[in-house]
N, C-alpha and C positions, 0 to 999 in steps of 0.2 A: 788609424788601423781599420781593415776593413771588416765587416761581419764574421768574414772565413780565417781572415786572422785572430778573430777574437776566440771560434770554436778551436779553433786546431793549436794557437798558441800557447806552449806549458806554463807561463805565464798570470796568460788571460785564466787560463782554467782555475787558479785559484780565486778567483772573482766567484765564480756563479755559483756560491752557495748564496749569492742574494735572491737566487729562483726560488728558495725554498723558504724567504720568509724567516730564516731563524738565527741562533743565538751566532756572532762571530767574533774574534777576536779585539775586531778594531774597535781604539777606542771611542765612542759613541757616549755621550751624556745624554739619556734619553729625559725629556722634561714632561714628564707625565700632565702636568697641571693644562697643557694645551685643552684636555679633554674633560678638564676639572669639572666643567660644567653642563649641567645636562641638557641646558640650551643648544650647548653644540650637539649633542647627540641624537639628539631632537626637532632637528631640522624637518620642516615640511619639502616634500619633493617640489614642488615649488622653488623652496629656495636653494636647493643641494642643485651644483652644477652634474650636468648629465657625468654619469659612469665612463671611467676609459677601459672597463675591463668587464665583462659580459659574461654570465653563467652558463655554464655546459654542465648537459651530467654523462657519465661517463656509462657506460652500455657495452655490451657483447651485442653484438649485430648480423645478422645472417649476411654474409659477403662470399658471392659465389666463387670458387675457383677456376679463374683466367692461365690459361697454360702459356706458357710464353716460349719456351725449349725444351726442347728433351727433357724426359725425367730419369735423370741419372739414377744408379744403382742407393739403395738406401744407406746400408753401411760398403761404402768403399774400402778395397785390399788395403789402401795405405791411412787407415781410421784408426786412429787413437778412441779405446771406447771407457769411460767411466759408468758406474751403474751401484748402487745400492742394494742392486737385487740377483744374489743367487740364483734364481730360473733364468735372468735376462744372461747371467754374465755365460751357462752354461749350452744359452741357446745359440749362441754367436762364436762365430770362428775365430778364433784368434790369431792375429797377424803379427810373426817378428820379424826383424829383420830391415823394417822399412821405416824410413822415417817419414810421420805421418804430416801429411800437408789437409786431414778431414777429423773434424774431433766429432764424437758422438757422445751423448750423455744420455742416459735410461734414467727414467725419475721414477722409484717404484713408490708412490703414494696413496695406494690401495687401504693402506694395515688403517680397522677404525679409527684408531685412536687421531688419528690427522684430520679427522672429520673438524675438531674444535681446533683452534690456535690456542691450544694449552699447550705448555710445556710436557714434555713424554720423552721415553729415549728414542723414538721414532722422526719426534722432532728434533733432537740433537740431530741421529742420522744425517738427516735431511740440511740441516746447519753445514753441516764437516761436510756433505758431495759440493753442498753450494759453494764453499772455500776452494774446494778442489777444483770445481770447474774453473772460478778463476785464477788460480794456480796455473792451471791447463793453459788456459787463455793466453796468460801473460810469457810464460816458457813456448807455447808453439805461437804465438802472434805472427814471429817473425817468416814461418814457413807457409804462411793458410792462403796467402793468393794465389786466386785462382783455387782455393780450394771449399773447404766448406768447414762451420760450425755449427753443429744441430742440438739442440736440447727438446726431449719429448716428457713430459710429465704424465704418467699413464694412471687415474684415476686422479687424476688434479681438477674435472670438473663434473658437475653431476649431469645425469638426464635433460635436467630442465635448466642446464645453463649455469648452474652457478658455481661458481670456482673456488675451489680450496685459498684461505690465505695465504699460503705455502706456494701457491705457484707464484705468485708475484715475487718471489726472488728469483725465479730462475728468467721472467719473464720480461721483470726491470734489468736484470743482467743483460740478456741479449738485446733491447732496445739499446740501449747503449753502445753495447760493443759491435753491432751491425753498422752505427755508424764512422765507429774507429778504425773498421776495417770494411772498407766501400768496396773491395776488391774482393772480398771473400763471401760466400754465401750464408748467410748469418741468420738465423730464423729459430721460431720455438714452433712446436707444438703442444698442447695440451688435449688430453684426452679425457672418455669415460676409461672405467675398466673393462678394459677390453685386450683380445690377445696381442700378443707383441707384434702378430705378422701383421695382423692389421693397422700396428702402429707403424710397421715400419714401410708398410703400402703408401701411407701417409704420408709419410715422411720423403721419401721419392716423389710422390705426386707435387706437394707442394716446394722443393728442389725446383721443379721445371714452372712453378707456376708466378705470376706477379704478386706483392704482396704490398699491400696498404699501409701495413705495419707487420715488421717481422714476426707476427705473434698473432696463431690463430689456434678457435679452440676448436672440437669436434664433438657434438655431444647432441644427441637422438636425433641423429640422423642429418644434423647440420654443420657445416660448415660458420663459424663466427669469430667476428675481430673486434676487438674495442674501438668503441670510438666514440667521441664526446659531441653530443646533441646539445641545440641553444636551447634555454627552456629558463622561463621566469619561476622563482620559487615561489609556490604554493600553500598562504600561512594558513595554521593549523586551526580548526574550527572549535578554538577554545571557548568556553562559556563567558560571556560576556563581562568585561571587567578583571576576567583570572589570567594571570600576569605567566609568560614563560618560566619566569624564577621570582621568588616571592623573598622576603626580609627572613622566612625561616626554612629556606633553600640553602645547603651545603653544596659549594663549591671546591671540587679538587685538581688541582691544575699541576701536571708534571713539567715543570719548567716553565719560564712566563714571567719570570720575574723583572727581567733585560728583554731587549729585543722587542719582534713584535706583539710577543703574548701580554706585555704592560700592560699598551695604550687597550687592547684587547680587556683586559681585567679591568684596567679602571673601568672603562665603560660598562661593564657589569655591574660595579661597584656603583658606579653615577644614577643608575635606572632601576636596577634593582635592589641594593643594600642587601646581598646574599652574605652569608660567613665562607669565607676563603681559606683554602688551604694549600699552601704552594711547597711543592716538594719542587727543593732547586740543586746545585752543584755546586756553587760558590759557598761561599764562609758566610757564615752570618755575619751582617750589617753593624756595626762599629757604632759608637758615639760618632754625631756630626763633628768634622774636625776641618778644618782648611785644608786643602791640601796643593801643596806646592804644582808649580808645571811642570811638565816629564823633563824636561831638561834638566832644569835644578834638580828633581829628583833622582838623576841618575847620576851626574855629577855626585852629588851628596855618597847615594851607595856607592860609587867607584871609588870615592875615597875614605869610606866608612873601615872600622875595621876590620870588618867583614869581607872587602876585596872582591866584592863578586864580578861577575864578566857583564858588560854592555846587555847581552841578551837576557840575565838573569833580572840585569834590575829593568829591561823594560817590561819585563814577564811580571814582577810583583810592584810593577806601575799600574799594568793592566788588572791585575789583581781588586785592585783600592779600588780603581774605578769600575769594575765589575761591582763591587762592595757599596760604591755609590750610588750605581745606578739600583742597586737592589733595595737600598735602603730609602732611595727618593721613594721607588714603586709602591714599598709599604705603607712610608708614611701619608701618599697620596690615597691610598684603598684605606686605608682608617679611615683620613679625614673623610670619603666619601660612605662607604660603609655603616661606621660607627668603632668607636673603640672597646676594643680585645676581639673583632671578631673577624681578624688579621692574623694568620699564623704562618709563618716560616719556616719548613725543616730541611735542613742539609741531609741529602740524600745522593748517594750514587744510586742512578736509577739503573744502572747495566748489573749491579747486586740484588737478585733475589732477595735475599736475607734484609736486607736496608730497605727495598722497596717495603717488604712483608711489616716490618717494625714499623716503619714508621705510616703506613694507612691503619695497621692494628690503634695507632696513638691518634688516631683520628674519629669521633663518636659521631655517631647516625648515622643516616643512608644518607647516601650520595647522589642530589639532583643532578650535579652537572661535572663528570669528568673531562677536561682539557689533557688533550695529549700533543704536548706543543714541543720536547725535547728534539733535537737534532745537529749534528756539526757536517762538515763539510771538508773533505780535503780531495781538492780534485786534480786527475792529471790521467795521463794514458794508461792502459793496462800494461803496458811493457814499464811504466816507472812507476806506478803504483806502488807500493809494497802490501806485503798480507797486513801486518800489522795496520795500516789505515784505512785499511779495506774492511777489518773487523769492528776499528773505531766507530766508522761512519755507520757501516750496515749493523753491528750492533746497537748504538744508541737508538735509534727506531726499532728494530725487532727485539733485540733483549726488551729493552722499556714497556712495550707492549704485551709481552708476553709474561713479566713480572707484573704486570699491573692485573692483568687477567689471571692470575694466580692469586695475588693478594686482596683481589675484590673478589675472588668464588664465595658464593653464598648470599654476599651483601652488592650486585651486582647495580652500577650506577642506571639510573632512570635513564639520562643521555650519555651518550657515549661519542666524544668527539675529537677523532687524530686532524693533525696539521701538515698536511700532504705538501707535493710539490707536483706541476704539471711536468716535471722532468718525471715522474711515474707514468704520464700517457704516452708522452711520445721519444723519453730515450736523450741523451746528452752525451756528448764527446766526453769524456771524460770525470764519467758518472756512474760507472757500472756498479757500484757499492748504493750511491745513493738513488740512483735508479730503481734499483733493486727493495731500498726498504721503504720506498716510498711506494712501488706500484706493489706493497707487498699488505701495505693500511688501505689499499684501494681494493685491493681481492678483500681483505678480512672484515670490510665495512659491507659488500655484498653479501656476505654469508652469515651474517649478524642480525640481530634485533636492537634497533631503538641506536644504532651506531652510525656515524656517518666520517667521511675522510672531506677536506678540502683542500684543493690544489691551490696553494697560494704562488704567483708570479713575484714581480720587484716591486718591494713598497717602498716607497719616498725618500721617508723622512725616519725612520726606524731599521737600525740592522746594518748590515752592509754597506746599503745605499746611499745611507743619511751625510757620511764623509767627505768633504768638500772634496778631495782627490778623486774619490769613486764615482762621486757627480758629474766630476768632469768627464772621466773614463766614458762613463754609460754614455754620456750625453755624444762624445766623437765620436761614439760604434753604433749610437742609436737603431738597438737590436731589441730593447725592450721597455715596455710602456709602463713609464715610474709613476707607480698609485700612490695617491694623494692617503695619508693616515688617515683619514677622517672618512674614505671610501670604502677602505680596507674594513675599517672596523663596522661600517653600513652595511655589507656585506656578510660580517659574522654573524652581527644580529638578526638580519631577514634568513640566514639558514639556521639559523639555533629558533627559529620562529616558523621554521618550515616544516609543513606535512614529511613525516620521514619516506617519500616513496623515490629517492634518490640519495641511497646510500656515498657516492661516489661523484663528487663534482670537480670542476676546474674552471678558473677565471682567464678570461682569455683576452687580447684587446689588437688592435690592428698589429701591433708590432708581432705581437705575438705569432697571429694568423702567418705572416707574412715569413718569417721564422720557419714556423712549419712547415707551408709550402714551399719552402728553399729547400727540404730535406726530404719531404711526401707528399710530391707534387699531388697527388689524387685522393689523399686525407680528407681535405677539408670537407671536398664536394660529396664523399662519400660522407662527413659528419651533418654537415648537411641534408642531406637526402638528397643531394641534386643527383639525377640519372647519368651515369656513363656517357659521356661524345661518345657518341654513332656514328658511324661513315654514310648510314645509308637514311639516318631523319637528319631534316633539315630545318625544319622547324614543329611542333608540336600545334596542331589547330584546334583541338580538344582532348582533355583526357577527365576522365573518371575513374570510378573502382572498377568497373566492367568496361569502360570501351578506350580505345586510342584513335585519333585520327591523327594523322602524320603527312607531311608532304616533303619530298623530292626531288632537286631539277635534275635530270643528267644528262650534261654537254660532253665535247670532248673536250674543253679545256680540264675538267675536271675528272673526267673517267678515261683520261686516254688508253686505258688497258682495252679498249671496245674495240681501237684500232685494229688489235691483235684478233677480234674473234667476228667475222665475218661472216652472214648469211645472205647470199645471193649481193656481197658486194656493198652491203651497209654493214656499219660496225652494228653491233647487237648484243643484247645483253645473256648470257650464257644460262638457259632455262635450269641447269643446277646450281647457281646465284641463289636464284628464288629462294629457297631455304636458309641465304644469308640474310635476305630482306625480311622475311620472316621473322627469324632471328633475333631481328634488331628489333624489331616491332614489337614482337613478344614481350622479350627481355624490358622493353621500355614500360608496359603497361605493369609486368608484374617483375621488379627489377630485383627481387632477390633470388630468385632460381635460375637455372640456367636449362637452356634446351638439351634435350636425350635424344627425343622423336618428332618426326616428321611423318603426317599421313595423309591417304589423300590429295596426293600433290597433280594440280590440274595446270597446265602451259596453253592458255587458250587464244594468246593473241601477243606479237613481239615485240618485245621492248627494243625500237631503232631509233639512232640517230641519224636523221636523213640528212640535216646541213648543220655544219659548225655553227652557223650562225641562228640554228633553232631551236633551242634549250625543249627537254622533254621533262613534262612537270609532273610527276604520277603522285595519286595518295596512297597510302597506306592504312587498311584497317584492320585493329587488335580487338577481336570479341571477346571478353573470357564468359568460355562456355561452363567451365564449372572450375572447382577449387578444392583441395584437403590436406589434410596433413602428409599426404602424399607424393601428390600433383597437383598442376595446372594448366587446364587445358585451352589456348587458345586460337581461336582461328581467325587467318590472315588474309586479305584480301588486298591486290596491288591493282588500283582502277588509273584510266586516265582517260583527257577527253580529246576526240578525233577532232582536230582542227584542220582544215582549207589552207591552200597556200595565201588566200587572200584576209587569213584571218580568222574569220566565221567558224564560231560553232557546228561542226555537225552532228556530233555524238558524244552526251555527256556518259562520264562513269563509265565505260567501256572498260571492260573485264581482262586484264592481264592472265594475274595468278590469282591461284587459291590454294589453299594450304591448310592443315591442322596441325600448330604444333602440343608437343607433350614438355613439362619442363617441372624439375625437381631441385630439390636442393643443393644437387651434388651430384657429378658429373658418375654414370654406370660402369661399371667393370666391366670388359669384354671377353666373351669366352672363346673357347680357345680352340685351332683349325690344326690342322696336319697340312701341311703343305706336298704337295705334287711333286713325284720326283720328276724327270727332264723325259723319259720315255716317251715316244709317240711325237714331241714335241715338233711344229711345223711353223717355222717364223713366218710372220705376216708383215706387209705394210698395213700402216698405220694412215688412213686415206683422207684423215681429216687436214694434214698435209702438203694434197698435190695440189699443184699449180693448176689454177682454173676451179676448182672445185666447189660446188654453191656454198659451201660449209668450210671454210680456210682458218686455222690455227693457226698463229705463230708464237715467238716469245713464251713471251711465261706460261700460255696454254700448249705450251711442246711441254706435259708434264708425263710423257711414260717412254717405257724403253723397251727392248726386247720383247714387243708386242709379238705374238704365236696362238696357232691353236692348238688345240690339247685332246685326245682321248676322251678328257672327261667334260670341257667344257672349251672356254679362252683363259688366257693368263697375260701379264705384262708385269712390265716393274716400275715401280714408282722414279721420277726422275724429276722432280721438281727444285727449281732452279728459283734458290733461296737471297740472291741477291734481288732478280725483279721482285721475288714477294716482299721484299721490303721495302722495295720500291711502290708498288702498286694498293700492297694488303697488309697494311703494320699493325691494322687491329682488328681485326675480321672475327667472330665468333665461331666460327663453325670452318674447316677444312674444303673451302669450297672447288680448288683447282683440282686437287683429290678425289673430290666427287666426281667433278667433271672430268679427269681422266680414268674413273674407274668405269663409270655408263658410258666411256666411246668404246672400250675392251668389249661391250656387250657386241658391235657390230663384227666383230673379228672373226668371219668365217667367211668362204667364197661361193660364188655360183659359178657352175659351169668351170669348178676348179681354173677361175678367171680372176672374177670380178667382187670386190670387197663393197659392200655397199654404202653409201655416205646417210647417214639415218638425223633425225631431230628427237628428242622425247617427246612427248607430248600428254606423258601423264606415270607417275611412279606412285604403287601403293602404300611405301614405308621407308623411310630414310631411320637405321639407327646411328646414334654415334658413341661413341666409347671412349672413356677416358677422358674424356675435354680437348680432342686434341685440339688445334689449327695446322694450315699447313706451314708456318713456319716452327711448328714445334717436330711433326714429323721429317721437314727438311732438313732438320740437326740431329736427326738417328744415325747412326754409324753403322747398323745394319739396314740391307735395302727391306724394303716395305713392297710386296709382293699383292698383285691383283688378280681375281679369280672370276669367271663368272661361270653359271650352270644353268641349264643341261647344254649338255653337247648339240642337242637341234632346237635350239632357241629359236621360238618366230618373233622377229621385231615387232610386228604388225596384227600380233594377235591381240582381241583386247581384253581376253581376261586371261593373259600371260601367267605364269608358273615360271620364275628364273629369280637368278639371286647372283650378287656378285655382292665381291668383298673386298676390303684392303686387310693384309694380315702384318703385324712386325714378325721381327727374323724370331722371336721365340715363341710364336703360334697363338700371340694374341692378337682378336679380331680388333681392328681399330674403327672400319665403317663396316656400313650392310643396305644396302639396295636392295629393294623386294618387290619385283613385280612389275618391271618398268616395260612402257608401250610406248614406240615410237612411229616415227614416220619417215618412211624412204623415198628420198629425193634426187638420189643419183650413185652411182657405182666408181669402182676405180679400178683400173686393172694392174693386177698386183705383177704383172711382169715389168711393165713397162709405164707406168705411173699416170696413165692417160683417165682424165674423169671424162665420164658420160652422164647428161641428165637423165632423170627416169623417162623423162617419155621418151627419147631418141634409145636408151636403154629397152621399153617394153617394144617400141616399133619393130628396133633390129631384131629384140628375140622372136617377135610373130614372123618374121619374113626369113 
């Protein structure tokens, strides 16, 4: 079976609660005494074989918004909307009649009391919209392609980053069900408290934009996505000799008694000799007795005279050996321990009341809480039912939130949940456990002295340990089966770790590989690796302050040059520049994104003169200053004059220059009145005509209905979105757009003749608005209209006064050009399409 059969198989999906580490059905005789001894636990690194699964911690990360299409309307006419809030549900139009193929969900998590993961009726609320949404989910699944599913949490994170516990339900939900449904546009947002318009601006913006992980947050002024960073844990600078947990340390562990939390305890037990208290869900442990094999044993009950059915008596098979395995785990924690300082209570931990009773029956303070409960039943939202939708997503939230009720007051010293990496990155057929898992991941961020661990597949305990399941894993080899003995090396260096990482996950090659089949640009974002650029080739230095970068460009590799022609060499198009920029920028300070461009100098042209002579320019990124506001750097593209025979002759020869501006988050555009048609006088468009020093074709044919105006020039955007995906699939910045809005600058005549054919040669201000690209504005359904001003524009003046714009159809500004000087190099005659050079142009006009 392959990979893809194992995620999407209904089947398979019952397997992967071995991701998380915890209690399962199968039955499993776990033999505690492997870890009897503290010699094993005690291995010098030396002798412990290297790790197959590597620490991350898990982070919000400033990740700028990449626009990728259109940004659709926020709530859509045919949007199913759910909301918890009165103002939201009163501020939105309501739509009957239609069957919704868009679901919208308002998370109103403002009201204090959500500040803590205490229980509240604020928190139920918020429990019942969470059911609902997947209610929602599972009843419209079948209608949403091609459509969308949005969830916004509006006061789910603070100023300074940190997230409500509460958002990870809705958060683990959609990682999940984004990828059950690859067809549909599946995403979270979370917010500060802020107004709904602005959420729902949001909400739009990131519709049209790429996403790392469906799930970003927005909060003083940033733009941020989780994501899990390598990082060795950092132990804690205890006073020499004093022990993490000491012989008069209490221990309380919610579940743990099976599974992996055992080998987990014994090893506490083996190192430290702490007193244990294990709240579990099975029966208390029996007298040791024989017990028969399931065979005989169910035989036996089938013909008992009790009568029961196949499935009852394998049910109280599993039973016994739940009972045995619970009963081995204790008897191993005495023997290492000491005796009576072992305790056992039968506890449903999804009951307040049981939880509350039975910590009450437990004396002292609490060194060390294990929050290790969890089950599993996985399968699609469309087969799901609610009922094990509450199972799963309660035994992690209910448990958590009765424990933190029944420890108010007597709050434990450590505070430790049993996570799953199925909380960072989402699983087919996980939206329940997705959900309470990335929901211990938010709650450990926003906590003191707490931490969540993301456990993958362990070995030889839990699921895995099954010679059947061994097999399973081993044919689909999708995940990297941890050795017990790593597992538990791993708990102890984070329960020994400085707490400045609330929120970790263990990761290992399978894992990686995993991910990358599902976000492909994850990693390199967990990472830090910078973005693939189109336009660095390779990196030759960088620092905090400087980039040097270099470039070849051939036409094997730029054939778009072909299209853009000056004097008959391809050439690179002087409002590029600001892509190369761009890219430069973005590479030195790679979490903001460019707004402005200033200062833009074209001193020298970037050609290819033969295919066979690659043109190799550098790239440099100065940052000139830095704040919480901006960053400003400035770019310089050099190259060195080489001889046909070789020879150096001019080193560092000055292309461009450039200042960019770059913030966190792409600017809102304000907003234009567009020109009625009056006055209007169509022009050729002279960049065009055959013979012309300056020849466009292809994808630089990007305007239409070129004219002059009363008030200025105008034209319409007309960019032709199959080359751009050809040519420009990842481009930062709107570059053909630019470059057809500064040719609209030349659109007037002389001698009510001749249109003139112009170069730039220096623009005071490039804004941009919105994030667009041009294949984002080339999937608008209204055209995108171009303007430039004053009506007697001099090309050639050099401390010009003019402006030109690109506008969308409802009067937001998308660019802004300010100021731009060019150079005239020849004329066209707009009857008859004939170009003249300027000099044959000035002769003729003197004579």
């Amino acid at each position: 079976m392959t990979r893809a059969n194992f995620l999407g198989a209904q089947g398979g999906r019952e397997l992967i609660a071995f991701l998380s580490g915890e209690r399962s059905r199968t039955a499993i005789e776990l033999r505690a005494d492997r870890l009897s001894s503290p010699r094993v636990i005690r291995l010098s690194r030396q002798q412990k074989a290297a790790p197959l699964l590597d620490r991350h911690v898990i982070e919000l990360a400033p990740a700028p918004r990449r626009p990728v299409r259109s940004a659709p309307p926020a709530i859509p006419a045919d949007a199913v909307v759910l909301t918890n809030s009165a103002a939201f549900r009163a501020a939105l139009a309501h739509q009957d009649g239609q069957e919704p193929r868009h679901v919208r969900v308002l998370v109103d998590a403002t009201d204090p009391s959500l500040r803590e993961a205490r229980w509240s009726d604020r928190v139920r609320e918020l429990l019942e919209l969470h059911e609902r949404t997947f209610m929602t989910a599972k009843e419209c699944a079948p209608r949403l392609a091609g459509g969308s599913f949005v969830v916004s949490v509006v006061g789910g994170v603070t100023a300074a980053g940190v997230p409500l516990a509460l958002t990870g339900l809705f958060t683990g939900l959609v990682k999940s069900l984004a990828l059950e449904l690859p067809d549909t546009g599946v995403l979270a947002t979370v917010h500060e408290a802020v107004p709904l318009e602005e959420v729902l601006a949001t909400v739009s913006a990131e519709l049209g934009a790429g996403q790392l992980l469906p799930v970003t947050y927005h909060a003083g002024g940033r733009r941020l996505t989780p994501r899990a960073v390598p990082a060795e844990a950092t132990p804690d600078r205890l006073p020499d000799g004093m022990p993490v947990l000491g012989q008069d340390s209490l221990v309380v562990a919610a579940g743990g008694a099976r599974g992996i939390g055992a080998p987990i305890l014994t090893a506490l037990a083996g190192r430290y000799r702490p007193r244990i208290v294990i709240l579990g869900s099975s029966q208390p442990p029996g007298e040791s007795e024989e017990l028969p094999d399931r065979s005989t044993f169910i035989r036996a009950q089938l013909n008992g005279p009790s009568r029961v059915s196949v499935a009852e008596a394998n049910a109280r098979y599993d039973r016994l050996i739940e009972q045995r395995q619970v009963r081995d785990t204790l008897t191993e924690l005495e023997r290492l321990s000491g005796p009576g300082r072992i305790r056992y209570l039968r506890c449903d931990l999804r009951d307040p009341d049981a939880v509350k009773q039975a910590v009450d029956a437990v004396s002292g303070p609490v060194d060390l809480l294990l929050n290790i409960a969890g089950t599993n039943r996985a399968s699609d939202v469309t087969a799901k039912s609610v009922a094990d939708f509450r199972t799963v997503r309660d035994l992690k939230v209910h448990t958590y939130l009765n424990l933190k009720e029944a420890l108010r007051g007597r709050e434990p010293r450590r505070w430790c949940n049993f996570g799953s990496f199925i909380g960072l990155t989402g699983q087919r057929g996980e939206t329940d456990y997705a959900a309470g898992n990335d929901f211990l991941n938010m709650a450990a961020m926003g906590a003191e002295n707490e931490f969540t661990i993301g456990w993958t597949l362990w070995r030889d305990v839990g699921l895995g340990a099954t010679p059947l399941m061994r097999a399973f894993l081993a044919e689909i080899d999708a995940y990297t089966p941890m050795p017990t003995e790593e597992g538990v090396d791993h708990f102890l260096t984070e329960l020994a770790a400085v707490r400045d990482a609330p929120a970790t996950v263990f990761l290992g090659d399978k894992e990686r590989e995993l991910v990358r089949g599902i976000r492909p640009e994850f990693l390199d974002f967990c990472m830090g690796e910078p973005r693939a650029l189109p336009y660095i080739d390779t990196v030759l230095r960088r620092d905090a302050t400087e980039l040097v970068a270099q470039r070849t460009f051939t036409l094997d590799r730029d054939g778009y040059l072909e299209f853009h022609q000056v004097r008959g060499h391809p050439t690179l198009p002087g409002t590029f520049v600001p892509e190369l920029a761009a890219q430069a920028a973005v590479s030195l300070v790679p979490d903001r994104v460019p707004v402005v461009f200033e200062d833009l100098r074209l001193e020298s042209f970037l050609r290819i003169y033969r295919k066979d002579r690659p043109e190799v320019k550098r790239l440099t990124a100065t940052l000139l200053r830095t704040d919480e506001r901006e960053s400003v750097v400035a770019v310089r593209v050099l190259g060195d004059v080489v001889a046909p025979n070789g020879v150096t002759v001019v080193r560092d020869k000055l292309h461009f220059s450039v200042t960019v501006r770059l913030r966190d988050a792409p600017v809102p555009g304000p907003r234009w009145t567009h020109w009625d048609e009056h006055g209007s006088k169509p022009l050729r468009d002279p960049y065009h005509a055959p013979g012309s020093d300056v020849l466009l074709r292809e994808v630089f044919r990007s305007t239409t209905d070129t004219r002059g105006h009363p008030l200025g020039r105008r034209g319409r955007l007309a960019l032709d979105a199959p080359a751009l995906r050809r040519w420009f699939p990842d481009r930062l910045i709107p570059s053909i757009t630019l470059d057809g809005l500064v040719r609209v600058a030349v659109l007037h005549t002389v001698a009510d003749r001749w249109t003139p054919v112009a170069i730039p040669r220096a623009v005071r201000r490039i804004d941009l608005y919105g994030g667009h690209t041009d294949l984002t504005l080339a999937a608008l359904t209204e055209p995108v209209e171009l303007y430039v001003t004053p009506v007697d524009l001099e090309l050639e003046d050099p401390e010009p006064e003019n402006r030109a714009i690109a506008v969308a159809a409802d009067g937001e500004v998308l660019l802004q050009v300010k100021d731009i000087t060019s150079t005239i190099v020849g004329y066209v005659d707009q009857g008859t399409g004939e170009y003249v050079d300027r000099e044959r142009f000035d002769r003729e006009e003197r004579s």
